[in-house]
C-alpha positions as CSV (number, residue, x, y, z in Angstrom):
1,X,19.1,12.0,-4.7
2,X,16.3,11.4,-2.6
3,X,13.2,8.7,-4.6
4,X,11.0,11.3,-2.8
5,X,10.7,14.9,-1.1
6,X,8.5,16.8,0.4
7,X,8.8,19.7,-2.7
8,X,8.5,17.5,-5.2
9,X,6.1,18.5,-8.5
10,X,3.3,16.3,-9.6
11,X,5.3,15.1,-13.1
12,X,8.4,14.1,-10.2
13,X,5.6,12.1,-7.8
14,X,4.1,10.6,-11.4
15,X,7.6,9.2,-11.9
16,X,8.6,7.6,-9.0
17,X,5.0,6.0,-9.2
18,X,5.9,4.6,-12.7
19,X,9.3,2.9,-10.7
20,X,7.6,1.7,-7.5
21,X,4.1,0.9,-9.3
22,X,5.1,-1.5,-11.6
23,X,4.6,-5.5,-10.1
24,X,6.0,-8.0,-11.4
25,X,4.9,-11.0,-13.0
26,X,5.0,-13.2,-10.5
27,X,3.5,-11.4,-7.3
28,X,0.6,-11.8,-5.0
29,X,-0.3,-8.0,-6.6
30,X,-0.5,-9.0,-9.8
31,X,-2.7,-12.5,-9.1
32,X,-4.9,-10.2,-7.2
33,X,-4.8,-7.5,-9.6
34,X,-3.9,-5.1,-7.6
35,X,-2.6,-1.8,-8.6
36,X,-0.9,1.7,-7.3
37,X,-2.9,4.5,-8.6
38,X,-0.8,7.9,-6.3
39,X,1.9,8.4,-4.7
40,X,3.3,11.7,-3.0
41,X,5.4,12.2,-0.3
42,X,3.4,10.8,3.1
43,X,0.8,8.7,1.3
44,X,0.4,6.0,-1.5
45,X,-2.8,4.8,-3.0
46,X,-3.9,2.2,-4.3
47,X,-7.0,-0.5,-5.6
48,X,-7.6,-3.9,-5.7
49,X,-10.9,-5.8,-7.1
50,X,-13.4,-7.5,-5.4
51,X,-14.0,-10.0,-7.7
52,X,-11.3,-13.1,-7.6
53,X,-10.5,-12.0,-4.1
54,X,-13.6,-13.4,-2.2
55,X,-13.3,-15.9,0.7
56,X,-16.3,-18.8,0.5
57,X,-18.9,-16.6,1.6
58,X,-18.9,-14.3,-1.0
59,X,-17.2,-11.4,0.9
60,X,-13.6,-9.6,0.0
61,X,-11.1,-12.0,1.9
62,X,-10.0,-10.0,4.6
63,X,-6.3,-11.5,3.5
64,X,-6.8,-9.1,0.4
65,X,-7.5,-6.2,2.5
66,X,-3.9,-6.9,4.2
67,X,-1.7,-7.6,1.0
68,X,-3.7,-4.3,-0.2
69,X,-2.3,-2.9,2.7
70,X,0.8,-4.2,3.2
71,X,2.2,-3.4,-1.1
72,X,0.9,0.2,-0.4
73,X,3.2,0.5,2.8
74,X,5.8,-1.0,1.9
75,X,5.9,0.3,-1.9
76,X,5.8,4.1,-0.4
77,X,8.4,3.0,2.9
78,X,10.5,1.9,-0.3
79,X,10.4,5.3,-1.9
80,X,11.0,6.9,0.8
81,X,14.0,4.5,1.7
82,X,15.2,5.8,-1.7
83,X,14.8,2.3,-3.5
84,X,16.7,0.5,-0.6
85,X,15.4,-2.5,0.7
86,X,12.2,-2.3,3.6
87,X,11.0,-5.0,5.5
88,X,7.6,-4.9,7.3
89,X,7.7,-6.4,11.1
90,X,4.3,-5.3,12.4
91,X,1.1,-5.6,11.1
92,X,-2.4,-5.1,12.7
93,X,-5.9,-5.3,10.9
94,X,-9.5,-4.5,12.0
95,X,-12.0,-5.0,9.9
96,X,-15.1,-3.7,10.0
97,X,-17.6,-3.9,6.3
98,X,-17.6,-6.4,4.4
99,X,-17.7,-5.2,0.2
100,X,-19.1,-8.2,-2.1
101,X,-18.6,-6.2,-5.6
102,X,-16.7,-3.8,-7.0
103,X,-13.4,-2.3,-5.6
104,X,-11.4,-2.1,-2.5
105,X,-9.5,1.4,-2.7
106,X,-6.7,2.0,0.2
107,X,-4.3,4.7,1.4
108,X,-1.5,4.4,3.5
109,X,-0.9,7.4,5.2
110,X,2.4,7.8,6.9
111,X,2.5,7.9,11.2
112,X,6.0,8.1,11.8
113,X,9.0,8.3,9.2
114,X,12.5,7.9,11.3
115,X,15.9,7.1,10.6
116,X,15.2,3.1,10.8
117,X,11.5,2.5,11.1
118,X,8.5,3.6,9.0
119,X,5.1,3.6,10.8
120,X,1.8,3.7,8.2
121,X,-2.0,3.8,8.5
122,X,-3.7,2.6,5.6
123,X,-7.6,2.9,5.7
124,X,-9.8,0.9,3.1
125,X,-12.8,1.8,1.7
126,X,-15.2,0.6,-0.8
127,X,-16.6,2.6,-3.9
128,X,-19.0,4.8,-2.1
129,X,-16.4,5.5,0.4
130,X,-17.4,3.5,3.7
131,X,-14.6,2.4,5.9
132,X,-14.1,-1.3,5.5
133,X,-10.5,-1.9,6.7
134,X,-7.7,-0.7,9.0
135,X,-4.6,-1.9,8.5
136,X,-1.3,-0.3,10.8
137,X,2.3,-1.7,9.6
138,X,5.7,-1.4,10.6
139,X,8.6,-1.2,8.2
140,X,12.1,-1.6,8.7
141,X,14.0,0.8,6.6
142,X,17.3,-1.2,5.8
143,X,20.3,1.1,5.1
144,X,23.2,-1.3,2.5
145,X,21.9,-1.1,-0.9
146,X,21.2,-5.0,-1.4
């Protein structure tokens, strides 16, 4: 049965969230204490703080913006894989505010969804909703089960 469809209730998109949104012990989400807040069937959201994540000048580390980016993609391309393996092979970022407090919120919207390839948009934005980041990645959608 498919992880997600397009007809799926909010209880059904709250579960699949509770089996892609858990990270692991020993992950760059959970050092960065990042965290998947929604998930349906063409987006997945997500936050990550500010604080701990700053590069020397005090500003979120544009890195965070793309592991932000890059767990939201490929957590949803994963669902949408139904739980079989993704690898992401492209991956562009613009940046374009800088946040120094608070938290980084992002949503990976899907672009394309084929047979082999997942294409997602995730735009990040601080708490009073400007635009900070733009990330575009490119997932592999691997077909064996391991």
């Amino acid at each position: 049965m498919p992880m997600l469809t397009p007809d799926m209730t909010p209880e059904e998109f709250d579960a699949v969230l509770k089996k892609v949104g858990h990270i692991g012990e020993d992950t760059i989400m959970k050092r960065t204490g990042m965290s998947l807040t929604r998930i349906g069937f063409d987006f997945a959201e997500g936050t990550m703080p500010v604080a701990g994540n700053l590069q020397p000048m005090g500003l979120f580390h544009g890195g965070g913006h793309v592991v932000l980016a890059e767990s939201l993609a490929s957590m949803h391309a994963f669902a949408r894989n139904d739980g079989r393996p993704v690898v992401g092979v492209d991956l562009n970022a613009t940046h374009v505010r800088a946040a120094r407090e608070g938290t980084v919120h992002g949503r990976a919207e899907t672009i394309h969804a084929g047979r082999t390839i997942i294409n997602h948009e995730v735009r990040m934005t601080d708490d009073d909703g400007n635009l900070l980041s733009i990330v575009r990645i490119t997932n592999f959608l691997r077909r064996e089960s391991k």
